[in-house]
C-alpha positions as CSV (number, residue, x, y, z in Angstrom):
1,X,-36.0,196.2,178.9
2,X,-32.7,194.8,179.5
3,X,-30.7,197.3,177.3
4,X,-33.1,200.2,179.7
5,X,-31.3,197.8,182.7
6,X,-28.5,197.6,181.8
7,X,-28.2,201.8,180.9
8,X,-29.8,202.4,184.6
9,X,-27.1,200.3,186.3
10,X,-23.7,201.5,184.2
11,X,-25.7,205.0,185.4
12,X,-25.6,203.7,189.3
13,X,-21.5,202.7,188.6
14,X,-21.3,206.2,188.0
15,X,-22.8,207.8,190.8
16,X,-20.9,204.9,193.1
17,X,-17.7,206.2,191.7
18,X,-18.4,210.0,192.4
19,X,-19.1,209.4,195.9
20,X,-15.8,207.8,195.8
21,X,-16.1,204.3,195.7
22,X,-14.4,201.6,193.4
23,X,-17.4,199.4,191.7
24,X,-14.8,196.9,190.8
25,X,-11.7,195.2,192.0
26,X,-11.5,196.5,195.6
27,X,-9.4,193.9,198.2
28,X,-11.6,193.2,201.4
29,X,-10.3,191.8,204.9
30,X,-13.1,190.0,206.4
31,X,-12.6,188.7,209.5
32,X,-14.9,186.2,209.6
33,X,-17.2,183.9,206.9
34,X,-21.2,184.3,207.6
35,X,-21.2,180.6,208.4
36,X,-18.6,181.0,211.2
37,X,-20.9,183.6,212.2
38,X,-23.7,181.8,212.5
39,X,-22.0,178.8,214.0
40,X,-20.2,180.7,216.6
41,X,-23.3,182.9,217.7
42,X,-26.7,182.1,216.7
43,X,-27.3,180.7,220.0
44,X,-26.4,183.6,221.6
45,X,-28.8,185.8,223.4
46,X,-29.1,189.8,222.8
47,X,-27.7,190.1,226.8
48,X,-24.7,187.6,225.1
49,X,-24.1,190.2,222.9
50,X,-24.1,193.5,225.2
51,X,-20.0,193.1,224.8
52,X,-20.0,193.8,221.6
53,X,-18.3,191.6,218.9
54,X,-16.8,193.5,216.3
55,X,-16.3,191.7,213.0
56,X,-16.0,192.4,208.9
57,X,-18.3,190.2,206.7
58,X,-19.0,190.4,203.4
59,X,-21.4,188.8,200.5
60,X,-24.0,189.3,197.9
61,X,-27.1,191.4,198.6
62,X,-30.0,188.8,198.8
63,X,-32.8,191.6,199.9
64,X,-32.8,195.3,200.8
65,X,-35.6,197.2,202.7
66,X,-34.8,200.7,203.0
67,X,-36.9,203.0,205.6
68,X,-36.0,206.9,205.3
69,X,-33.2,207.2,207.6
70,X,-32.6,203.3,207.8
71,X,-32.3,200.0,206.6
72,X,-32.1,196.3,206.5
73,X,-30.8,194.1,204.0
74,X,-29.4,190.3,203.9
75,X,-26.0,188.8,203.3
76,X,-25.2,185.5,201.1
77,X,-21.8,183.9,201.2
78,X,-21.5,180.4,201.1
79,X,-24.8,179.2,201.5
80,X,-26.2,181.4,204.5
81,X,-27.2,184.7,205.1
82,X,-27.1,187.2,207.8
83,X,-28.7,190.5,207.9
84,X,-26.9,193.9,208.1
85,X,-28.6,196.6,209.4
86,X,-27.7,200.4,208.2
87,X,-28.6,203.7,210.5
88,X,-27.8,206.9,208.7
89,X,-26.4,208.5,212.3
90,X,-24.2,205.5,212.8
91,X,-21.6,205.5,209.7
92,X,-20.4,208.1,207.1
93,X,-23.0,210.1,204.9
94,X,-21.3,209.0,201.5
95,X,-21.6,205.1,203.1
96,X,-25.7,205.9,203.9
97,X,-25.6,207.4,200.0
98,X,-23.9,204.2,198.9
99,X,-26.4,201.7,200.5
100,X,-29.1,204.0,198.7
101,X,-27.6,202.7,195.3
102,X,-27.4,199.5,196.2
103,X,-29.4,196.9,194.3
104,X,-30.2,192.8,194.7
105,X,-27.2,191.2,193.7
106,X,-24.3,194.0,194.3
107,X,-21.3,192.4,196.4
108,X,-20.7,194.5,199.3
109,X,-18.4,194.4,202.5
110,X,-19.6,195.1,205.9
111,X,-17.9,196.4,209.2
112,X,-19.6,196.8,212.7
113,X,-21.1,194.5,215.5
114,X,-23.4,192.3,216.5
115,X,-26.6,192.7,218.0
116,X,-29.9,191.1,217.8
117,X,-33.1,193.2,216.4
118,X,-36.3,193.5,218.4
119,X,-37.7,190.8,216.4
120,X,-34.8,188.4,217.4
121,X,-32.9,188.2,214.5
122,X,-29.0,188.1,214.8
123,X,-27.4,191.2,212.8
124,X,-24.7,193.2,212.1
125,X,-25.1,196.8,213.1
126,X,-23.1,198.4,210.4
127,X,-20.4,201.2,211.2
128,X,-18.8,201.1,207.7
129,X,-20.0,199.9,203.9
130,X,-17.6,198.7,201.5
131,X,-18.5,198.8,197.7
132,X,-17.2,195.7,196.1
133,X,-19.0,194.5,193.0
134,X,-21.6,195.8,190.7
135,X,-24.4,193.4,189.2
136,X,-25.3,194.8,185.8
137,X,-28.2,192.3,185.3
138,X,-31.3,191.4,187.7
139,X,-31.2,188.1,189.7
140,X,-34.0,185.8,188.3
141,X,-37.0,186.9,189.4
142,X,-38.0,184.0,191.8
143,X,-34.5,183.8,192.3
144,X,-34.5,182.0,195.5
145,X,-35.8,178.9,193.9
146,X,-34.4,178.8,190.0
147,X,-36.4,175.8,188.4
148,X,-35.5,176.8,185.0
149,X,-33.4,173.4,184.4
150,X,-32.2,175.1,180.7
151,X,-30.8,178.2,183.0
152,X,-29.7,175.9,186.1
153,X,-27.2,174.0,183.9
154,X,-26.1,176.5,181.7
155,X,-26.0,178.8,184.2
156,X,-24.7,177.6,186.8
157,X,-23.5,180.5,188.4
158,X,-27.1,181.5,189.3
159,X,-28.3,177.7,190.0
160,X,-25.5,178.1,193.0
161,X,-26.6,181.6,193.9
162,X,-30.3,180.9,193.7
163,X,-30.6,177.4,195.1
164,X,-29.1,176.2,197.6
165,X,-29.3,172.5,197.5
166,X,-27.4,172.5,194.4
167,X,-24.6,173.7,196.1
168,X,-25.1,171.4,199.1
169,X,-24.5,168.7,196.2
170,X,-21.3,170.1,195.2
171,X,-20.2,169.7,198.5
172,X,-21.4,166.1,198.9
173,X,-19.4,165.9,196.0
174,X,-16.2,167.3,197.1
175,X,-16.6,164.9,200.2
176,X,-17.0,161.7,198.0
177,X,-13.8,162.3,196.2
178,X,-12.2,163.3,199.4
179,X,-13.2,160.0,201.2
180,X,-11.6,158.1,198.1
181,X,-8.8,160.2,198.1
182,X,-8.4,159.5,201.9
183,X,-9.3,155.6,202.0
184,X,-6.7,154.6,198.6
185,X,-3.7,156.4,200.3
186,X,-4.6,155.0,203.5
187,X,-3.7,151.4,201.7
188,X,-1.0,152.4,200.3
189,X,-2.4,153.7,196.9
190,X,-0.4,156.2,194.6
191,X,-2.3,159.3,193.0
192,X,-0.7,159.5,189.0
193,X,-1.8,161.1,186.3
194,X,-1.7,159.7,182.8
195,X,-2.4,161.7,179.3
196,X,-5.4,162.9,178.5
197,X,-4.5,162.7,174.9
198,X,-3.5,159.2,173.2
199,X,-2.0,157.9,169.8
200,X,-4.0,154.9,170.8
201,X,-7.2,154.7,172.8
202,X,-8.3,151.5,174.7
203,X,-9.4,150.4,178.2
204,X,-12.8,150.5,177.0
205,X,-15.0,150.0,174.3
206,X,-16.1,152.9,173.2
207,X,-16.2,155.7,170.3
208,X,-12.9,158.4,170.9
209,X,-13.0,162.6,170.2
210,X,-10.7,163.1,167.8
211,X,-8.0,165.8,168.2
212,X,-5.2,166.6,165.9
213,X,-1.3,168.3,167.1
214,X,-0.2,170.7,164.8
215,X,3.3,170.1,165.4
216,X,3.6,166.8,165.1
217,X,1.2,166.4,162.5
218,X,-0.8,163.8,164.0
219,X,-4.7,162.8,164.9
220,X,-4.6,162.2,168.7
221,X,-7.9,160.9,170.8
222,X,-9.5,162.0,173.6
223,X,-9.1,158.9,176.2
224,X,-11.8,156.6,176.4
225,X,-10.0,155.6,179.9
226,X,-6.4,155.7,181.3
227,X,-6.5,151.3,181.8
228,X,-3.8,150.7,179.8
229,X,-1.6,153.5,180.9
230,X,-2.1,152.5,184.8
231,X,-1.0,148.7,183.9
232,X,1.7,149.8,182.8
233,X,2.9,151.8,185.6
234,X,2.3,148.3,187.6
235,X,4.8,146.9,184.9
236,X,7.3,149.4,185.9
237,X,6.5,148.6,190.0
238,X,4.3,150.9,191.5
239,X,2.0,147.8,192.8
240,X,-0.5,150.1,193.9
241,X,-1.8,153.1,191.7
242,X,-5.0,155.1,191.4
243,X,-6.3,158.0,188.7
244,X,-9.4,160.3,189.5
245,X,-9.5,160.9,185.9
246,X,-11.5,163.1,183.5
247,X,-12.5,160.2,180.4
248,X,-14.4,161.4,177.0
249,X,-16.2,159.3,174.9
250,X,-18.2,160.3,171.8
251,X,-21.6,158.9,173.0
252,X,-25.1,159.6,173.8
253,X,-26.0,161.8,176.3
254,X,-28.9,160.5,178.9
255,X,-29.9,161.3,182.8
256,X,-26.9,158.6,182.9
257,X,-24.4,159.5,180.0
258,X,-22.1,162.6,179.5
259,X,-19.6,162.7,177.3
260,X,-16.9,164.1,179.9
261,X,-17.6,162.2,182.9
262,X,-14.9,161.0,186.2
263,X,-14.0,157.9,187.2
264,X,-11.6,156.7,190.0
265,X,-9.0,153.6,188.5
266,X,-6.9,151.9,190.6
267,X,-4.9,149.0,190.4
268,X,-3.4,146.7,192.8
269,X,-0.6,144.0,192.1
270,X,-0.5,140.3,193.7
271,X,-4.6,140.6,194.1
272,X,-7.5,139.4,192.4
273,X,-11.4,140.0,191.4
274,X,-11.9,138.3,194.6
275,X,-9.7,140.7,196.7
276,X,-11.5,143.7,195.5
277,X,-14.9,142.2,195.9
278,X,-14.1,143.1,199.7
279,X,-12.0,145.9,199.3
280,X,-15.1,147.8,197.1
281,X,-17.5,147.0,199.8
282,X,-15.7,148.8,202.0
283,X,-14.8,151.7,200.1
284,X,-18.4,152.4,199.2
285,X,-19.5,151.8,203.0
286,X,-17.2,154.3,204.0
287,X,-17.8,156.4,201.2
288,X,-21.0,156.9,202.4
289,X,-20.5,157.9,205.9
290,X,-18.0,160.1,204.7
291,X,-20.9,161.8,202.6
292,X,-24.0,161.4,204.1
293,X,-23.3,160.4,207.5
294,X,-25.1,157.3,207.1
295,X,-24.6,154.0,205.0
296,X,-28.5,154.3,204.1
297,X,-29.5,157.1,202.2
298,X,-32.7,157.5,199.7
299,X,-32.9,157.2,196.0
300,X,-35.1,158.6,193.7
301,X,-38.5,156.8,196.2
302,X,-35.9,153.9,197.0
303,X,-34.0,153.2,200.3
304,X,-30.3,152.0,199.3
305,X,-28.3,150.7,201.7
306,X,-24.6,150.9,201.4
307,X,-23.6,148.8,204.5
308,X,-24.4,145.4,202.8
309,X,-23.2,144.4,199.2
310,X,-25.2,141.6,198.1
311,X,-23.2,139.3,195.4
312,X,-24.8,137.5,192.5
313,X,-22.7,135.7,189.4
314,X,-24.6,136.6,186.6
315,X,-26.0,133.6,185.8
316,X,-27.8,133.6,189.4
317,X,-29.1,137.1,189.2
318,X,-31.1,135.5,186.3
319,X,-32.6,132.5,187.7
320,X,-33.0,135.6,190.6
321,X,-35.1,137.7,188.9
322,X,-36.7,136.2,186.4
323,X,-40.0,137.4,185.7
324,X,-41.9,134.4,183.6
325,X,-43.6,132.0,185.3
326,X,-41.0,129.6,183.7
327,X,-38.0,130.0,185.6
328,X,-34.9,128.9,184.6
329,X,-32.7,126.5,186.6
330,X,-29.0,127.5,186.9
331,X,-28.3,124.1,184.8
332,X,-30.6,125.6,182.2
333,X,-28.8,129.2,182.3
334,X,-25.1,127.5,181.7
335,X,-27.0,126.0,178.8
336,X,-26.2,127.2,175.4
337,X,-29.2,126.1,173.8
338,X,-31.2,127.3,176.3
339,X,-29.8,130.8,175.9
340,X,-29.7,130.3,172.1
341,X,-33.6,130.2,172.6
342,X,-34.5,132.7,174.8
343,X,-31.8,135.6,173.0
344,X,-31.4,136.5,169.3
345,X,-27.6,137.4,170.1
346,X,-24.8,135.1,168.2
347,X,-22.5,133.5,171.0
348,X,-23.4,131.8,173.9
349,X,-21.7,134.5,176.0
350,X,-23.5,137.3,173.8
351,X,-26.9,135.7,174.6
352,X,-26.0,135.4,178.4
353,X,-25.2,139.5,178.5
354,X,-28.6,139.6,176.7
355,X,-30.6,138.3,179.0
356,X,-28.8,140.0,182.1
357,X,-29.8,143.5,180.4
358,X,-32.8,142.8,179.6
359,X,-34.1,140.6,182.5
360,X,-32.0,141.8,185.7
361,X,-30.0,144.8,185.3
362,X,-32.8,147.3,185.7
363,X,-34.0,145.5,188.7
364,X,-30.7,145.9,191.0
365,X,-32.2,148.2,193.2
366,X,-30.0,147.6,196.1
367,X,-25.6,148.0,195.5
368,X,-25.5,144.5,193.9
369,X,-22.3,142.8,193.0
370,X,-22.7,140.9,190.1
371,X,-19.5,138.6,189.0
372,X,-18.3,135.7,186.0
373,X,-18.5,138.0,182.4
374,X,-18.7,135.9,179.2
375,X,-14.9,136.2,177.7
376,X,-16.2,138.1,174.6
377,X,-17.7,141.0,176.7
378,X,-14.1,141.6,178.7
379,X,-10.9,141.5,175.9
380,X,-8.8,142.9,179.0
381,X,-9.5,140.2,181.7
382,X,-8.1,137.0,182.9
383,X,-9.7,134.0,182.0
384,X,-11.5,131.9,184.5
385,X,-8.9,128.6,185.1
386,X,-11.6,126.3,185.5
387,X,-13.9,127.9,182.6
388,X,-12.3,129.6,180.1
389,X,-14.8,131.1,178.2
390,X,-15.5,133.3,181.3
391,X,-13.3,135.9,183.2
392,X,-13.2,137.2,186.4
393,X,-14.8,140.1,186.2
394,X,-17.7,141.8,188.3
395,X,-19.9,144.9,188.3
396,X,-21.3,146.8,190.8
397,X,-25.1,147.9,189.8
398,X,-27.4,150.1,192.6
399,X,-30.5,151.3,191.2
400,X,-30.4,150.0,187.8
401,X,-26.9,151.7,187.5
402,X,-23.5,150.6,186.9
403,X,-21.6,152.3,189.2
404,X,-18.2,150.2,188.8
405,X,-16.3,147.3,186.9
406,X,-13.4,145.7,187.8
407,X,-11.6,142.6,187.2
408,X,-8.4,140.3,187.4
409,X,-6.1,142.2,184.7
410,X,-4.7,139.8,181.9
411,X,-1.2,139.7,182.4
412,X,-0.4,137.1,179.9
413,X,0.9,138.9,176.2
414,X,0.0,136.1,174.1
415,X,-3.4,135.9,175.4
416,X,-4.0,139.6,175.3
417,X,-2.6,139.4,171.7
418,X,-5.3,137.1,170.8
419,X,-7.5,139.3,172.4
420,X,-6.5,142.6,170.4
421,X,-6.7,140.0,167.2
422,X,-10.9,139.5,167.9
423,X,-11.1,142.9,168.4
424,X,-10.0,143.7,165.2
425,X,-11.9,141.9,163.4
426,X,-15.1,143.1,165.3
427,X,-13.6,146.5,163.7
428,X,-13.5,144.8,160.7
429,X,-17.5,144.0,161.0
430,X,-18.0,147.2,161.5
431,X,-17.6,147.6,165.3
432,X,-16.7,151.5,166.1
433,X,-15.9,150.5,169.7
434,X,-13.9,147.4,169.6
435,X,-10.3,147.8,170.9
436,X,-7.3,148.6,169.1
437,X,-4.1,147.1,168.5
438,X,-1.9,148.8,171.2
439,X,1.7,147.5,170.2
440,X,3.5,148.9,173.4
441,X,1.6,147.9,175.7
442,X,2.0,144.1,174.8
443,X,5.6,145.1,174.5
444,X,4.8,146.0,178.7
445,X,3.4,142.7,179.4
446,X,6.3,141.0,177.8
447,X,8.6,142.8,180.3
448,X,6.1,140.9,182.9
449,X,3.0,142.4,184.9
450,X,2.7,140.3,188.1
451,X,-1.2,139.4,188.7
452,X,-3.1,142.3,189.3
453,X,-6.5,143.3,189.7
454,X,-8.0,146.8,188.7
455,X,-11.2,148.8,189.6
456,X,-12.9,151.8,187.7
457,X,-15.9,153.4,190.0
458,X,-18.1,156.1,188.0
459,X,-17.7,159.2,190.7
460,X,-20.8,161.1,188.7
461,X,-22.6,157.8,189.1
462,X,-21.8,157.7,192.9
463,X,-22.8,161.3,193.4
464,X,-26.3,160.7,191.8
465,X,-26.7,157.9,195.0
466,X,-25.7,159.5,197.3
467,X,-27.5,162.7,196.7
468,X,-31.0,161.7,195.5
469,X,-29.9,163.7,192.0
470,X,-32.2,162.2,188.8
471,X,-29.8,163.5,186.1
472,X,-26.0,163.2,186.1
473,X,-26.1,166.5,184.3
474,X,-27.3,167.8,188.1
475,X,-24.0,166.7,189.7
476,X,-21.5,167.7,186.8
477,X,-20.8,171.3,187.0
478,X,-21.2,172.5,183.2
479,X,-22.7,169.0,181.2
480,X,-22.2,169.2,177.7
481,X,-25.5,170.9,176.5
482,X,-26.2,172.3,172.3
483,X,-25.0,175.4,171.8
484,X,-27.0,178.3,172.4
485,X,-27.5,181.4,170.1
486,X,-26.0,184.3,169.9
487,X,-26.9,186.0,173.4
488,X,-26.5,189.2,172.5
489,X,-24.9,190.8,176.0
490,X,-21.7,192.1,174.3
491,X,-23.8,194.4,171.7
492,X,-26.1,195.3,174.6
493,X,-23.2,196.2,177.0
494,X,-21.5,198.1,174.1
495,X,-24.9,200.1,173.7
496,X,-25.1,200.8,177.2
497,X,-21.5,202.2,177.4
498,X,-22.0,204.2,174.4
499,X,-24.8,205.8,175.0
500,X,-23.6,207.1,178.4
């Protein structure tokens, strides 16, 4: 059936072309975008219209209805349609012959004016067709409402074509980074890039892709997350920096996980945890506005309100949301033994992280801030001064999500030595994901970072929120999905050509 498709359509490129007409390639002037269109005159009446406005539109066919001597058919471009109507005693005879050979999904150029049908509807009243795009294969079938989710994210192409929420999301999109974009260099901030590939990967814990240069003969990774590269940068005195950065790490994928996924870092010098506790609140706020219009939006059957950022250490959010009739007192949580008891995990630290997972994270319906990590979860953060086996670190957690981390950077090279020195031996036990030794970048705190606090937000994460979207594979463009066979279009297409 396909390879009979694809034969009757190379057939229809041939006609096109002997009535003179380019199926390919073919430059197009439009005057104006079918949304302008529609903005500028769908309130206008047919007497509005009398004066007629001529314009040049252009788009994918989204219907045809032909009717002897005329016919109707709709525009798509960018998310809305307009119809074009075609008269056979109002443009050329090879133009009437090319709308003939038209077929659902062909990109074609329009020129004439507007008018509204007897039914209402705002048209073009064509004067001149241009050919500018042949579709070899059909549009899905219920093609104004693709549900195959296989097809949507492999194929996104037609996902956009076909339905248009998705590309509303996109959109959303675009404005979330935007509004980042806008707020950072509104305080200051610096846009830098930093490598993509690294002899060392850190800033996370996490498992790397591997890569290898050919030149240099060496294994490079994939970054896990461009941390250690931004400090740096503050080393050298840009006191304000941010990355919207592409990070890869060789993990499972979920509705939550892909393994290429964005995240906005930024860094800012002579700060704290504390000063962007505030700052974060208000970029997500606005964030919001920017997006949605609104700081409350709706989530998956849950209201989430962005306007209010509730903050919890994490040893409140357990006596918060404990479950058991038991609960905990905040003495009892800063209690070894009593985490030693209600956690199989080694350290006292390790057991507190435990229990947060297991007992509060998935409850954080609301943007919660939650603040005060064990030391052994955070090898990168500063030390509490008044407990040192915590740091001041928080996360930011909305409907069971983490949606950003950030914390009071460790300036101090002997103490981040130390650090690098348990992380190592983690690697030694057998933990993939424990940091590295990275020998220059103690050599850039020895030069002197002043204090500093840095921020990473999870943009897919964000988008998800903000768009009522289950799956972050259904706010990434292409997600990493298994390989598909062999499709077989290039054997087909070589057929088709053959044979005619």
């Amino acid at each position: 059936m396909e390879q009979e498709l694809l034969e009757q359509r190379l057939q229809r490129i041939r006609d096109i072309q002997a009535l003179g007409y380019r199926p390919y390639g073919q430059r197009f002037d439009f005057t104006h975008t079918i949304p302008q269109v529609r903005a500028a005159y769908d309130a206008k009446t047919a007497e509005d219209l009398a004066e007629k406005v001529p314009l040049r539109i252009c788009g994918r066919l989204q219907t045809i209805r032909r009717m002897g001597k005329a016919g109707f058919a709709h525009l798509l471009q960018n998310g809305q349609q307009l119809q074009i109507y075609v008269r056979k005693d109002s443009i050329a005879e090879s133009d009437f012959q090319l709308f003939q050979l038209l077929d659902i999904g062909d990109i074609v150029g329009a020129e004439g004016y507007l008018f509204r049908t007897r039914t209402g509807e705002l048209s073009v009243h064509v004067e001149r067709l241009y050919f500018l795009a042949k579709t070899l294969l059909s549009m899905p079938e219920k093609w104004h409402g693709l549900e195959d989710v296989e097809i949507r994210y492999r194929q996104r192409y037609l996902d956009l074509i076909a339905n248009p929420e998705v590309r509303q999301v996109f959109l959303t999109r675009g404005a979330i980074v935007a509004s980042f974009r806008r707020q950072l260099e509104a305080r200051g901030f610096l846009e830098v890039e930093t490598p993509m590939m690294q002899p060392l990967y850190g800033g996370a814990t996490a498992r790397p892709f591997v890569t290898h240069h050919n030149t240099l003969d060496v294994d490079l990774f994939l970054r896990i997350a461009p941390e250690l590269y931004l400090k740096r940068l503050v080393v050298g005195g840009l006191d304000r920096v941010y990355e919207i950065n592409r990070n890869f790490r060789n993990e499972g994928i979920s509705t939550r996980h892909n393994p290429e996924f964005t995240m906005l870092e930024f860094y800012q010098a002579y700060t704290d945890y504390r000063g962007l506790m505030d700052f974060s609140a208000e970029l997500l706020r606005q964030v919001a506005l920017d997006a949605t219009g609104s700081t409350v939006v709706d989530y998956q059957g849950h209201t989430l309100d962005f306007g209010r950022l509730e903050r919890l250490s994490m040893r409140e959010s357990i006596v918060e949301f404990w479950q058991a009739a038991d609960r905990p007192t905040l003495e009892q949580v800063r209690d070894p033994e009593w985490l030693k008891c209600h956690s199989t995990k080694g350290s006292p630290g390790e057991a507190l992280v435990d229990l947060f997972e297991r007992v509060v994270e998935a409850r954080l319906i609301q943007p919660t801030l939650i603040y005060d990590f064990p030391i052994e979860m955070s090898p990168l953060s500063k030390n509490k001064p008044d407990e040192p086996a915590f740091v001041e670190r928080f996360e930011i957690i909305a409907a069971g999500m983490e949606i950003a981390n950030a914390y009071t950077e460790l300036n101090d090279p002997l103490e981040q030595r130390r650090r690098f020195d348990q992380q190592l031996a983690l690697r030694e036990q057998g933990d993939e994901e424990a940091h590295q030794m990275d020998e220059d970048f103690l050599r850039a705190l020895a030069y002197g970072m002043p204090p500093t606090a840095g921020e990473g937000i999870g943009i897919d994460r964000v988008v998800m929120l903000l768009t009522n979207s289950k799956s972050i594979r259904d706010v990434i463009l292409f997600p990493l999905l298994r390989p598909e066979g062999p499709i077989g279009l290039a054997d087909e297409l070589r057929a088709a050509d053959t044979s005619a």
